[in-house]
N, CA, C and O atoms as a MOPAC input file, in Angstrom:
PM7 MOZYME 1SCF
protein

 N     61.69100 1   -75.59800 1    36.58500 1
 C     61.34000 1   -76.84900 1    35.96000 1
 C     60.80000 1   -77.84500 1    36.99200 1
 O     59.83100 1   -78.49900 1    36.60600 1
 N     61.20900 1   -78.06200 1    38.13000 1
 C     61.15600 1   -78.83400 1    39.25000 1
 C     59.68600 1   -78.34600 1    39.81600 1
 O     58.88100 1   -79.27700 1    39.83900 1
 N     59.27700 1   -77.35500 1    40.17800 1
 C     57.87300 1   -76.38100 1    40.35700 1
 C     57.20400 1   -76.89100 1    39.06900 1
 O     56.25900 1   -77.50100 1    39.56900 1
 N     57.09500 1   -77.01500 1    37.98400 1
 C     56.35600 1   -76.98200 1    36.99300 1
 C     55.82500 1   -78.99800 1    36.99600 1
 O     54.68500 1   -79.40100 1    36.76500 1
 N     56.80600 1   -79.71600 1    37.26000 1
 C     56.72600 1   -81.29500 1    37.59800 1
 C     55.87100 1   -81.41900 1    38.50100 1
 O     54.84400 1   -82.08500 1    38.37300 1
 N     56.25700 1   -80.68300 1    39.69500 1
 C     55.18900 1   -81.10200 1    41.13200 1
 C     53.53300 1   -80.32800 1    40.91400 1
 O     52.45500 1   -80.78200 1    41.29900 1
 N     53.72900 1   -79.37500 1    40.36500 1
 C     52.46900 1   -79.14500 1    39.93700 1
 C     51.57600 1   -80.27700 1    39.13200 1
 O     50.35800 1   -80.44300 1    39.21200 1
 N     52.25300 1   -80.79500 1    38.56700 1
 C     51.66200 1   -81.55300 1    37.01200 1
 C     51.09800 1   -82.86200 1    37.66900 1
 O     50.06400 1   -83.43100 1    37.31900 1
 N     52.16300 1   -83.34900 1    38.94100 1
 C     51.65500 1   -84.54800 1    39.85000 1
 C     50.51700 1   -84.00300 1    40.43200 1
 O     49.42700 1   -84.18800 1    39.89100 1
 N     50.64000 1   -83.15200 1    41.78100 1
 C     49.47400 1   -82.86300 1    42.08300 1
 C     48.02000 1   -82.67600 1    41.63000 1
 O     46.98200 1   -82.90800 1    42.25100 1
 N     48.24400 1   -82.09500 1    40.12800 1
 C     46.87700 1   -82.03300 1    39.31000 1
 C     46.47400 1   -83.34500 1    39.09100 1
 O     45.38500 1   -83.75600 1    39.49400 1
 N     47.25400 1   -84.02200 1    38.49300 1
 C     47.03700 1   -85.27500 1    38.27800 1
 C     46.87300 1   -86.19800 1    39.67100 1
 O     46.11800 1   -87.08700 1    39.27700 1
 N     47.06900 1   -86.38900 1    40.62700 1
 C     46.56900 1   -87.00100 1    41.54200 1
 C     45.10900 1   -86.20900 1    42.03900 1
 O     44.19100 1   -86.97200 1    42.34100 1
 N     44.87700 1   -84.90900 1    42.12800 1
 C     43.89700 1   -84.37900 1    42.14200 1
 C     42.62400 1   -84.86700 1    41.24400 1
 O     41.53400 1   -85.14600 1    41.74500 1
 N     42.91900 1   -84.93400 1    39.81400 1
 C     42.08300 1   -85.42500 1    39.28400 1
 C     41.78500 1   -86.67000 1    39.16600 1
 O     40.62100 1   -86.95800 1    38.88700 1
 N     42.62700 1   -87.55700 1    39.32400 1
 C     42.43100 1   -88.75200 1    40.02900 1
 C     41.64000 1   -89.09300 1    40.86400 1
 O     40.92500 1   -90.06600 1    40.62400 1
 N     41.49100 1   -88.16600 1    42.50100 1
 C     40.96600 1   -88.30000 1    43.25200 1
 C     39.58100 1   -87.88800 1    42.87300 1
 O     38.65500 1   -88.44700 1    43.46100 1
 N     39.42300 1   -87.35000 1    42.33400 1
 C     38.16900 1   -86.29900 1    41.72800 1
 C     37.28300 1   -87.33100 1    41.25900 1
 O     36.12700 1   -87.48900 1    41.65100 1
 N     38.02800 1   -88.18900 1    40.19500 1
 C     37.18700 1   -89.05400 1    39.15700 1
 C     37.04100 1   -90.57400 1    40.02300 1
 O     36.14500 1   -91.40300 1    39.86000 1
 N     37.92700 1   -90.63900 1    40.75400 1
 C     37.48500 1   -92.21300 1    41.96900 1
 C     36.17600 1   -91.94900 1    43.01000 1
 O     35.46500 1   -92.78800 1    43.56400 1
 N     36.10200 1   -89.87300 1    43.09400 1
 C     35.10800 1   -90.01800 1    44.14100 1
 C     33.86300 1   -89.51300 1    43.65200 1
 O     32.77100 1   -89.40300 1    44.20900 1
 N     34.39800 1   -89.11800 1    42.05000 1
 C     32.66600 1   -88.88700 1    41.36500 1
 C     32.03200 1   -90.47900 1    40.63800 1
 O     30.87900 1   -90.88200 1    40.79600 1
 N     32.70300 1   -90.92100 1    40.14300 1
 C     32.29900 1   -91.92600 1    39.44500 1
 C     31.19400 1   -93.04400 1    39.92300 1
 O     30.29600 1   -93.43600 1    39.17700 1
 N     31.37500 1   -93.48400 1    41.22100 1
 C     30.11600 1   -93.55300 1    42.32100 1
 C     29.09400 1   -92.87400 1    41.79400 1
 O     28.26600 1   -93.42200 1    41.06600 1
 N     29.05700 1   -91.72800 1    42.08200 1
 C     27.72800 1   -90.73400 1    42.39100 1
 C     26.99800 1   -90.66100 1    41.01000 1
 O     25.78000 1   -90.72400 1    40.84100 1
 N     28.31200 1   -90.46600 1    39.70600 1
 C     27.31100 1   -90.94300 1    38.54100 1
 C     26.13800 1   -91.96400 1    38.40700 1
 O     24.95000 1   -92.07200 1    38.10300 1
 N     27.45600 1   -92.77500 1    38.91100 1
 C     26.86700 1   -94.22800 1    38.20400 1
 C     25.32800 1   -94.40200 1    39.17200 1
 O     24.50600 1   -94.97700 1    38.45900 1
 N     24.87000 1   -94.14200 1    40.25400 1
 C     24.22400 1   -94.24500 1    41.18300 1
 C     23.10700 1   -93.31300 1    40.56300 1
 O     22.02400 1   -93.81300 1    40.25900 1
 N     23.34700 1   -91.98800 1    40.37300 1
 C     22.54800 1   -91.34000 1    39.94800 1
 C     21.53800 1   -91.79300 1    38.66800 1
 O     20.36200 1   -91.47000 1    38.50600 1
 N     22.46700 1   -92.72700 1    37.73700 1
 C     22.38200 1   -93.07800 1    36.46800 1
 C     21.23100 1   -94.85000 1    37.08800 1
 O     20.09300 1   -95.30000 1    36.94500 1
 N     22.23600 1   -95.13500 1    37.61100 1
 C     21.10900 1   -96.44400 1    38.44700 1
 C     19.75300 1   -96.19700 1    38.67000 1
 O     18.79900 1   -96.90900 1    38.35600 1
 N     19.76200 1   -94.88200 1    39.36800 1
 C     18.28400 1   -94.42900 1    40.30700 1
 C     17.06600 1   -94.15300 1    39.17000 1
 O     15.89600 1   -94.51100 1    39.31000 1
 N     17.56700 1   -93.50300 1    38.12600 1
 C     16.71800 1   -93.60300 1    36.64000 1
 C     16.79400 1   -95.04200 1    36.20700 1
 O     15.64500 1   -95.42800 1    35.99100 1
 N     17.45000 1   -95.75100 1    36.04700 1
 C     17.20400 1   -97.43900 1    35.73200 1
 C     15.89900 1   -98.13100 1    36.84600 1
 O     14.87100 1   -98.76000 1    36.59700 1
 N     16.32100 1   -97.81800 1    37.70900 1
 C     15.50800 1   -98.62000 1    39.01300 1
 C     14.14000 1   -97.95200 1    38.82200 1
 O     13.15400 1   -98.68700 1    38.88600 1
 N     13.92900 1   -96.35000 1    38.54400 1
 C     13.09300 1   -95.69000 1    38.31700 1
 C     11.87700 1   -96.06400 1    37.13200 1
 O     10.69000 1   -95.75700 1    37.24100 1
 N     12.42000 1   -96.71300 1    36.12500 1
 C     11.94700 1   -97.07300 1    34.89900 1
 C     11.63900 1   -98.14200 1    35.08100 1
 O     10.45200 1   -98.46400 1    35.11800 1
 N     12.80700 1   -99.15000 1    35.27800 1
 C     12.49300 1  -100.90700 1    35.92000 1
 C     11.15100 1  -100.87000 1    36.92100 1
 O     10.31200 1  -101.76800 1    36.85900 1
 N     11.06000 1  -100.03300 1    37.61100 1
 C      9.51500 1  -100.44300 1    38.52500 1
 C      8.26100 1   -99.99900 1    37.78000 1
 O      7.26300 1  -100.71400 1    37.68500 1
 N      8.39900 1   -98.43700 1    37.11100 1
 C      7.08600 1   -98.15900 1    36.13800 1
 C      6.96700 1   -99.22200 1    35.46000 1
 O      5.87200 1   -99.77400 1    35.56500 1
 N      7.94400 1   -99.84400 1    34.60000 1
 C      7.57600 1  -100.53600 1    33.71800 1
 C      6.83200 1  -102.06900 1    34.29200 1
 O      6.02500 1  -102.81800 1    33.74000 1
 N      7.39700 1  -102.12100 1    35.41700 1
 C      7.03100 1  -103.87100 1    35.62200 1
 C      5.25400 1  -103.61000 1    36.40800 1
 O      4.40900 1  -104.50300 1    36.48000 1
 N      5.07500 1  -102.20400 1    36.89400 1
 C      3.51100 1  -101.97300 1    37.09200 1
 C      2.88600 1  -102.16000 1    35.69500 1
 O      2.01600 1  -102.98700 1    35.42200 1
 N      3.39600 1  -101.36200 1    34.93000 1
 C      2.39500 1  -101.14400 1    33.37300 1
 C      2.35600 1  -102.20700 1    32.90700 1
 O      1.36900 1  -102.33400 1    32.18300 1
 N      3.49400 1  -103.80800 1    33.02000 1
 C      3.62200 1  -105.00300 1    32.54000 1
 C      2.27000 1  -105.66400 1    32.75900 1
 O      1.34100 1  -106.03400 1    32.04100 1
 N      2.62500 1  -105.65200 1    34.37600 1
 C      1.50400 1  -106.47300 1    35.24300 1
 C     -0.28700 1  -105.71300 1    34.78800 1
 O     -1.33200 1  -106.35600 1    34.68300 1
 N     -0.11700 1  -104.34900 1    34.62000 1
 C     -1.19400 1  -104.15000 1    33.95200 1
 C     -1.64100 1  -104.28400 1    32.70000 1
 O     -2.84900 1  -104.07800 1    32.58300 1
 N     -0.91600 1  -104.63100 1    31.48400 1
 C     -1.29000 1  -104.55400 1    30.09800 1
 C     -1.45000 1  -106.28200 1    29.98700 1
 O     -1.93200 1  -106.64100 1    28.91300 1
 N     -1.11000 1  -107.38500 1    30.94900 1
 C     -1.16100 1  -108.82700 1    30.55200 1
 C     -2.58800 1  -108.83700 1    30.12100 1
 O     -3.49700 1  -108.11100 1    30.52400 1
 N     -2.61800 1  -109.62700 1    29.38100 1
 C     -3.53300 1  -109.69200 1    28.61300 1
 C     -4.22400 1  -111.43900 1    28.95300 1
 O     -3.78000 1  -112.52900 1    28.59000 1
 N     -5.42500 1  -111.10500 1    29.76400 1
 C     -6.16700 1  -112.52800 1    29.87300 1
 C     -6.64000 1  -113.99900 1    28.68300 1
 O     -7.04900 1  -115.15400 1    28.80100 1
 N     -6.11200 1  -112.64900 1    27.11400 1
 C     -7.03900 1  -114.07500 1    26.55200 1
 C     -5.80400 1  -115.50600 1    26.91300 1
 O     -5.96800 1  -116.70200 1    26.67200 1
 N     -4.94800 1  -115.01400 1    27.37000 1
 C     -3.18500 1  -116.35500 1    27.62500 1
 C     -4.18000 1  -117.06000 1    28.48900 1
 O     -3.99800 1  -118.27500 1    28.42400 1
 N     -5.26300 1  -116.69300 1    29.35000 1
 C     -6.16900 1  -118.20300 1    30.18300 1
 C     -6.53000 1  -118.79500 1    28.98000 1
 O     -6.00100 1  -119.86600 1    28.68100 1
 N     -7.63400 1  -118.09500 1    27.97200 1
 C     -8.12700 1  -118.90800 1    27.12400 1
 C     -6.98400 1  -120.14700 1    26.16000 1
 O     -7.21100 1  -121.35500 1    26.08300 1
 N     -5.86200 1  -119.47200 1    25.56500 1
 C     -4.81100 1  -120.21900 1    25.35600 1
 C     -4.33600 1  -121.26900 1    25.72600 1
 O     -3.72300 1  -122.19700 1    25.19800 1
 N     -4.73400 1  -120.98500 1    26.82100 1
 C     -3.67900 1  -122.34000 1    27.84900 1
 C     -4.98000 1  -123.68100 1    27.74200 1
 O     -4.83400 1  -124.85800 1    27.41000 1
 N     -6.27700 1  -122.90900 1    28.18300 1
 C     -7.40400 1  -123.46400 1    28.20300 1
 C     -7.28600 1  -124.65500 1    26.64100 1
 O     -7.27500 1  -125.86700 1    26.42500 1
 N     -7.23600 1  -123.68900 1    26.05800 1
 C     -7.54700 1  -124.58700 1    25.06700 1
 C     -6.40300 1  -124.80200 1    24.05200 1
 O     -6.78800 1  -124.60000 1    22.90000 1
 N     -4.82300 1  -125.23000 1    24.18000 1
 C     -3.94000 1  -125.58900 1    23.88600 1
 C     -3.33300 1  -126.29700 1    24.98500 1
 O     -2.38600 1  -127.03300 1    24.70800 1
 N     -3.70100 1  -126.20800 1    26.15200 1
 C     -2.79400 1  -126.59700 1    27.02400 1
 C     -1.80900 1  -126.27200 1    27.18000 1
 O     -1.70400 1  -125.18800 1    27.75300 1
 N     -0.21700 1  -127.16700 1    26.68000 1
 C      1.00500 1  -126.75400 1    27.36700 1
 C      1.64700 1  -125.86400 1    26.11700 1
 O      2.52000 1  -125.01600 1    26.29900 1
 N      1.17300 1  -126.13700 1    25.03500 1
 C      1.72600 1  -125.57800 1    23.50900 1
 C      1.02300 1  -124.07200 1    24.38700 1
 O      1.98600 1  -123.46700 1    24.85900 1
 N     -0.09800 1  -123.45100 1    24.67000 1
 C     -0.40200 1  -121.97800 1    24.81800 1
 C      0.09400 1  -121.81100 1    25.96600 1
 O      0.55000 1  -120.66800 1    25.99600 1
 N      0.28200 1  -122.41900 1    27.09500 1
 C      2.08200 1  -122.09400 1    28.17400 1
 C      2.80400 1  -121.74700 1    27.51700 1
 O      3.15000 1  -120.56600 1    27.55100 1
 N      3.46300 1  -122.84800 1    26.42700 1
 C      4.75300 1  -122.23900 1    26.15000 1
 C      5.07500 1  -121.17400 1    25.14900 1
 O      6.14800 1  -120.66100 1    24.82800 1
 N      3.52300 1  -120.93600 1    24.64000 1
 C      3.72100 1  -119.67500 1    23.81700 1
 C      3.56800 1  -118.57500 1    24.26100 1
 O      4.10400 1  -117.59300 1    23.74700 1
 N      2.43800 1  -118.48600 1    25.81300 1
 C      3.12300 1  -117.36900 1    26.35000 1
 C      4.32100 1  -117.30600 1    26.58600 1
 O      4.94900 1  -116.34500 1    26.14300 1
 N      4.93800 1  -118.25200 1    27.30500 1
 C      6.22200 1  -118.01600 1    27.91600 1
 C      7.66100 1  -117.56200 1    26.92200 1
 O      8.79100 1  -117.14800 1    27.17800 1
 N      6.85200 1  -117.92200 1    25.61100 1
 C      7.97900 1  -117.62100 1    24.54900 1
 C      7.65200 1  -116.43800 1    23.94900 1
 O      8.56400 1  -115.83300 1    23.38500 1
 N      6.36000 1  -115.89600 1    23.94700 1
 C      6.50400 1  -114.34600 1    23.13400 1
 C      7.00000 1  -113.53300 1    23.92600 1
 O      6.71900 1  -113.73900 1    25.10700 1
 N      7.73600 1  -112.54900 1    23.67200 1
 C      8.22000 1  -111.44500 1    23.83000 1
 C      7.19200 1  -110.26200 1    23.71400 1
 O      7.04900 1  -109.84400 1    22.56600 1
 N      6.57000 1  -109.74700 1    24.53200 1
 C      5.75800 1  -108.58300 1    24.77700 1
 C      6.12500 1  -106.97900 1    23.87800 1
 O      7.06500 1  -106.31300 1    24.31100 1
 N      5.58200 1  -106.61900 1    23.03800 1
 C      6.29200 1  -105.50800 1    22.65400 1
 C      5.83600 1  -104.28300 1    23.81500 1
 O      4.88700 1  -104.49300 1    24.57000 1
 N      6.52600 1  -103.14800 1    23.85600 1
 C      6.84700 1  -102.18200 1    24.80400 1
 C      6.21700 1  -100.73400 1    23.87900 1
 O      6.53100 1  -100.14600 1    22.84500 1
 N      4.99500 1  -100.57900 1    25.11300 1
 C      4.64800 1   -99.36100 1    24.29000 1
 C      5.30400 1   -98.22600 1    24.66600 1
 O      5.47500 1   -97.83200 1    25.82000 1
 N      5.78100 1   -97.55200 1    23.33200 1
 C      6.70100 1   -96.26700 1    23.18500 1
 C      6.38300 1   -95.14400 1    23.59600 1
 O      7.17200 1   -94.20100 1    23.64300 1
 N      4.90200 1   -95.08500 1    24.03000 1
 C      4.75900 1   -93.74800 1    24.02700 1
 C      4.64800 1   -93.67200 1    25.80600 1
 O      4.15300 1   -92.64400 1    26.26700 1
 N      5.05500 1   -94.63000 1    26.66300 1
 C      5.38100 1   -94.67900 1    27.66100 1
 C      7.03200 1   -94.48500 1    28.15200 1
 O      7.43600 1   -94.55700 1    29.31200 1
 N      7.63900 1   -94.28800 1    27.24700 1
 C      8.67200 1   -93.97700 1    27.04400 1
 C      9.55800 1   -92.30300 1    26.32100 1
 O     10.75700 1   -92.04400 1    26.41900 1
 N      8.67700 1   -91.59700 1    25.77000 1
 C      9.41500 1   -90.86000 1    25.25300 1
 C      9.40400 1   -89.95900 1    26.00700 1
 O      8.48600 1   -89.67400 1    26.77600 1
 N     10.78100 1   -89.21200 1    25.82600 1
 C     11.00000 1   -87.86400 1    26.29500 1
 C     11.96500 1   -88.07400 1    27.74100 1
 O     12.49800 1   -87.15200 1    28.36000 1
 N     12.03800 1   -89.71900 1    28.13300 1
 C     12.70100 1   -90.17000 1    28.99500 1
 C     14.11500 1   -90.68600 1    28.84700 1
 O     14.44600 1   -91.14600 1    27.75400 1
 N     15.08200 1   -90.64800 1    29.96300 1
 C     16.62300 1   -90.81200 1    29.14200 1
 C     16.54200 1   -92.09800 1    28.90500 1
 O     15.47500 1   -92.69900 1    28.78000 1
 N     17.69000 1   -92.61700 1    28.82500 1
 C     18.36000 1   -93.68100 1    28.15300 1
 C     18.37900 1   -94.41300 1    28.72900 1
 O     18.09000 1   -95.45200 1    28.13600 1
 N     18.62500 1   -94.55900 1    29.92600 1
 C     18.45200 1   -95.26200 1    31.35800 1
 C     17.31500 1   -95.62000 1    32.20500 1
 O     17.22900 1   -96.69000 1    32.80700 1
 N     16.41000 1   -94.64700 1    32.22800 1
 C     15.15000 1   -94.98900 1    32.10600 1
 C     14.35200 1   -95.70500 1    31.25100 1
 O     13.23300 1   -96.10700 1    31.57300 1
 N     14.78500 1   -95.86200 1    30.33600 1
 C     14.25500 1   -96.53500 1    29.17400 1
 C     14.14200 1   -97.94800 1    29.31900 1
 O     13.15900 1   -98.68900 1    29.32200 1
 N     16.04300 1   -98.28000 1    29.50400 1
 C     16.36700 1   -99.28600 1    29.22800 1
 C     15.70800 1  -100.17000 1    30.95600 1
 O     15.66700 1  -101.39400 1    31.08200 1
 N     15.31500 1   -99.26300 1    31.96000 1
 C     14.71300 1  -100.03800 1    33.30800 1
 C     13.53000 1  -100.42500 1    32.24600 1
 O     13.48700 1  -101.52000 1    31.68700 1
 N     12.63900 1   -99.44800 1    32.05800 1
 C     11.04400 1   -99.60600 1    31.83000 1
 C     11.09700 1  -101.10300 1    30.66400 1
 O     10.71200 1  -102.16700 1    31.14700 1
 N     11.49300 1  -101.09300 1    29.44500 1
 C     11.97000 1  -102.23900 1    28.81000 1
 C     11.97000 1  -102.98400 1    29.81100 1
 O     10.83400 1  -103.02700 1    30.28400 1
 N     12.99500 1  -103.85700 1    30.60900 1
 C     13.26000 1  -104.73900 1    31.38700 1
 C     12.32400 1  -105.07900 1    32.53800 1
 O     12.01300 1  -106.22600 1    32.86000 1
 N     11.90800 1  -103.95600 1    33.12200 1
 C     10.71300 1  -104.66300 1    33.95400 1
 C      9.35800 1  -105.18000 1    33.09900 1
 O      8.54600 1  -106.08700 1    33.27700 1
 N      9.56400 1  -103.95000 1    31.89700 1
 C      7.90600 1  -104.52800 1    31.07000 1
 C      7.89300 1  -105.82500 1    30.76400 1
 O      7.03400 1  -106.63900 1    31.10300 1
 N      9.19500 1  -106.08700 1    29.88700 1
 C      8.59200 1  -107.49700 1    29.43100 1
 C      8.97000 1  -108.18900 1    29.72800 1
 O      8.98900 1  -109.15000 1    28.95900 1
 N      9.87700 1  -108.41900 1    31.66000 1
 C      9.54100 1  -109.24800 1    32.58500 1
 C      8.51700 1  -109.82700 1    33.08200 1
 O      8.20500 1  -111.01800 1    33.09800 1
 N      7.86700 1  -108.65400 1    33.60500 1
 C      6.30100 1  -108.51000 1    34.39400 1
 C      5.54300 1  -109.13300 1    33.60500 1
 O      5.04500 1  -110.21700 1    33.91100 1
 N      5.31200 1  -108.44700 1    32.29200 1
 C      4.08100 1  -108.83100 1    31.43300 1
 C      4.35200 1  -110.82200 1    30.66000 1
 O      3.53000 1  -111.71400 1    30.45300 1
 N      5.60800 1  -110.77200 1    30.49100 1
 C      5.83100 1  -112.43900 1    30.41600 1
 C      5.42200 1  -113.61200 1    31.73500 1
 O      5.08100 1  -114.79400 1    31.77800 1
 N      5.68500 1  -112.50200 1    32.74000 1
 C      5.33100 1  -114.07700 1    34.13300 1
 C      3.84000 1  -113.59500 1    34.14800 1
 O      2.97800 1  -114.42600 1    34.43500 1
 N      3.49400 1  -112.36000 1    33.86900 1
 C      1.72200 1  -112.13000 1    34.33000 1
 C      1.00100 1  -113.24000 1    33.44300 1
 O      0.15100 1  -114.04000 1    33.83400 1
 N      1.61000 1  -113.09100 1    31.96900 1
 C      1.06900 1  -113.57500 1    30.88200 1
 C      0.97800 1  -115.17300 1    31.08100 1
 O     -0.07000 1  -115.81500 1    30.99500 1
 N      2.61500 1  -115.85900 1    31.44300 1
 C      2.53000 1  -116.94300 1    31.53000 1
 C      2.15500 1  -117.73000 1    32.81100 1
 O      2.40900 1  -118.92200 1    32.98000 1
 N      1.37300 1  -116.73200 1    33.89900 1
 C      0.49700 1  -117.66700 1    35.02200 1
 C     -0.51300 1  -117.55800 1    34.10800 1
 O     -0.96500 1  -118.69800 1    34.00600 1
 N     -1.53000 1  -116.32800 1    32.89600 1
 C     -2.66800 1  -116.80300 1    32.99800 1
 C     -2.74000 1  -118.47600 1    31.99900 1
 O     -3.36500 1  -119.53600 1    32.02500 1
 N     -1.95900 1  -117.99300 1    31.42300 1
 C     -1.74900 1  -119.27600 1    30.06200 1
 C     -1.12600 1  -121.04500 1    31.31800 1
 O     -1.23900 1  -122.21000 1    30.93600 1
 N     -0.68400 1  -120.71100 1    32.37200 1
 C     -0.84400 1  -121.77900 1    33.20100 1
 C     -2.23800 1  -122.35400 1    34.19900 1
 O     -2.54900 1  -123.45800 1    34.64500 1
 N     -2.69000 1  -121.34600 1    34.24700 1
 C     -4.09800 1  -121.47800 1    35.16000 1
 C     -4.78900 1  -122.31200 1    34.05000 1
 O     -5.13800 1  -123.49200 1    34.02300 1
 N     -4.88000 1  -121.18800 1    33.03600 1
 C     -5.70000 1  -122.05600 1    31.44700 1
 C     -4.99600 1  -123.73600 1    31.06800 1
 O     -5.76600 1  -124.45500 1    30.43100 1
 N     -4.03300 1  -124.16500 1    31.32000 1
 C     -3.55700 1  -125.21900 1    31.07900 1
 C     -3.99700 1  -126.26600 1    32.28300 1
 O     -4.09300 1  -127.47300 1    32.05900 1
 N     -4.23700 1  -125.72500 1    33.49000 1
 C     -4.52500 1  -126.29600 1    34.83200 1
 C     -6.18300 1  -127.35500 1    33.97700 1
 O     -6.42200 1  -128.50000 1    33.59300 1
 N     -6.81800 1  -126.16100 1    34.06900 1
 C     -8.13200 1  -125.63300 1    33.44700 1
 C     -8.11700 1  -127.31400 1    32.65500 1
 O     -8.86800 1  -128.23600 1    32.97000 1
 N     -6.88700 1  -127.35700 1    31.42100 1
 C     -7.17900 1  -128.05200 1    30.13600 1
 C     -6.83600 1  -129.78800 1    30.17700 1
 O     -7.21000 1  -130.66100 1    29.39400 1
 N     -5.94700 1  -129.89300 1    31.45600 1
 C     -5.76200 1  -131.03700 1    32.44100 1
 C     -6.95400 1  -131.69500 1    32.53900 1
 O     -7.26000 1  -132.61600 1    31.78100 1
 N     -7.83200 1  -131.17900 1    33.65500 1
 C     -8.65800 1  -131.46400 1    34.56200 1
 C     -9.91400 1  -131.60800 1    33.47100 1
 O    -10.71700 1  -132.51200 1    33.70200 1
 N    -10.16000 1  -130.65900 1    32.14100 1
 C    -10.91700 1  -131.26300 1    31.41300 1
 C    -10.78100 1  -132.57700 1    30.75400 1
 O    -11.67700 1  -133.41900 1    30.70400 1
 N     -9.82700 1  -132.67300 1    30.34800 1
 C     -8.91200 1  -133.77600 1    29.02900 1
 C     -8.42000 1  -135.40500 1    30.47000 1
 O     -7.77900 1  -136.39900 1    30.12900 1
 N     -8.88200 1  -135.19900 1    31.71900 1
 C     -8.70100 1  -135.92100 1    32.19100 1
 C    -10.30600 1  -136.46800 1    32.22800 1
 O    -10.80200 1  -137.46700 1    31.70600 1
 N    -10.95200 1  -135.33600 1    33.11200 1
 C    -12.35000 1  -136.21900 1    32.76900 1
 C    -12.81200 1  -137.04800 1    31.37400 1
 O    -13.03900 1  -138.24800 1    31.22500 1
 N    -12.85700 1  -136.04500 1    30.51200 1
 C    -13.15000 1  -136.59700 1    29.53200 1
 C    -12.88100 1  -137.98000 1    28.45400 1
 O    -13.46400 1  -138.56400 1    27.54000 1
 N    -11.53000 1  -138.05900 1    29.27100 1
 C    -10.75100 1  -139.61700 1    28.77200 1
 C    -10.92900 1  -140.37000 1    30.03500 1
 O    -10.28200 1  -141.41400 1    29.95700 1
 N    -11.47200 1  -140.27300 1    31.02900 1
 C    -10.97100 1  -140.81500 1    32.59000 1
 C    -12.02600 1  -142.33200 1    31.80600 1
 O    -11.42400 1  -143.38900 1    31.61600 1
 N    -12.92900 1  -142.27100 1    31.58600 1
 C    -13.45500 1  -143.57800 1    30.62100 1
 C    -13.13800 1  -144.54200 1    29.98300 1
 O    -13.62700 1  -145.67100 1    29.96000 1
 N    -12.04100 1  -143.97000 1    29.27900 1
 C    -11.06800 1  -144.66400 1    28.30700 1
 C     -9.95200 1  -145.00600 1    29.51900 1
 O     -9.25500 1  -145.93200 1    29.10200 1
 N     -9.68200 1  -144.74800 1    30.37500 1
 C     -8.09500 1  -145.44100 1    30.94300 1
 C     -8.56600 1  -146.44600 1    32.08300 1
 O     -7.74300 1  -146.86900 1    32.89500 1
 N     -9.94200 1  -146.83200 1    32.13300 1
 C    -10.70100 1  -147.36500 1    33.59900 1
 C    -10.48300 1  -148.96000 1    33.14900 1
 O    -10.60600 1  -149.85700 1    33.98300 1
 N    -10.08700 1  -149.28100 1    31.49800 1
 C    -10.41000 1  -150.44100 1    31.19400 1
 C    -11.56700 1  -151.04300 1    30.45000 1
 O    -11.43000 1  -152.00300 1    29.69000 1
 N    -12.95200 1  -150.32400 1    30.74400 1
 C    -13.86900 1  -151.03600 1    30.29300 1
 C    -13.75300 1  -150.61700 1    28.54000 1
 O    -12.76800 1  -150.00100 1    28.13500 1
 N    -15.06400 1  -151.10300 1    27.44400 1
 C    -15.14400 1  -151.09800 1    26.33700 1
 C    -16.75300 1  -150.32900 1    26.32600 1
 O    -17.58400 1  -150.05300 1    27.19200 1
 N    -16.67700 1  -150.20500 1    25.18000 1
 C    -17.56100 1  -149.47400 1    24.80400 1
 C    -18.42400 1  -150.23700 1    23.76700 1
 O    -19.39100 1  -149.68500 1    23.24300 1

């Protein structure tokens, strides 16, 4: 009975040790597909932004800023399949990181753009004189 106890510890501290010194290597392994996906995706982001966000900004000003900055990019799927779960969930997260700040410099350049017009064009009206 006493033999059958010390066995039962040992396994059990064994597997203990087992699961404190794999659980690392999962999770890492499982990371390296996240990190893996997170960078494809934030290239394909930065490549799919879409320029008309200058025209936007251009000609809304801060309302087409903040509508880039507020849409949410959808994520094309077929850049995704057949890939795990973890990979996935990187490519998601860098995409419509990337593609939101790509999107919302061009929709800021375009707002720069809508300043510098809307200033000339009133700079007449704030000088004082009449018309």
């Amino acid at each position: 009975m006493n033999v059958i106890l010390n066995i039962s510890k040992q396994t059990v501290v064994l597997y203990l040790i087992f699961v404190m010194i794999g659980t690392p290597v999962v999770a890492q392994a499982q990371n390296s597909e996240y990190v893996q996906g997170k960078t494809q995706g934030q290239a394909n982001g930065k490549a799919d932004a879409k320029r008309i966000w200058f025209i936007a900004g251009l000609g809304l000003g801060p309302i087409g800023w903040g509508a880039a900055a507020l849409t949410t990019p959808s994520i094309p799927a077929d850049k995704m399949m057949g890939k795990s779960q973890d990979y996935t969930l990187g490519y998601a997260d860098g995409y419509k990181a990337e593609r939101k700040k790509k999107q919302s410099k061009y929709a800021a350049v375009g707002m720069v753009g809508w300043v510098i017009v809307y200033t000339v064009a009133f700079s007449p009206l704030l000088d004082g004189s009449t018309y």
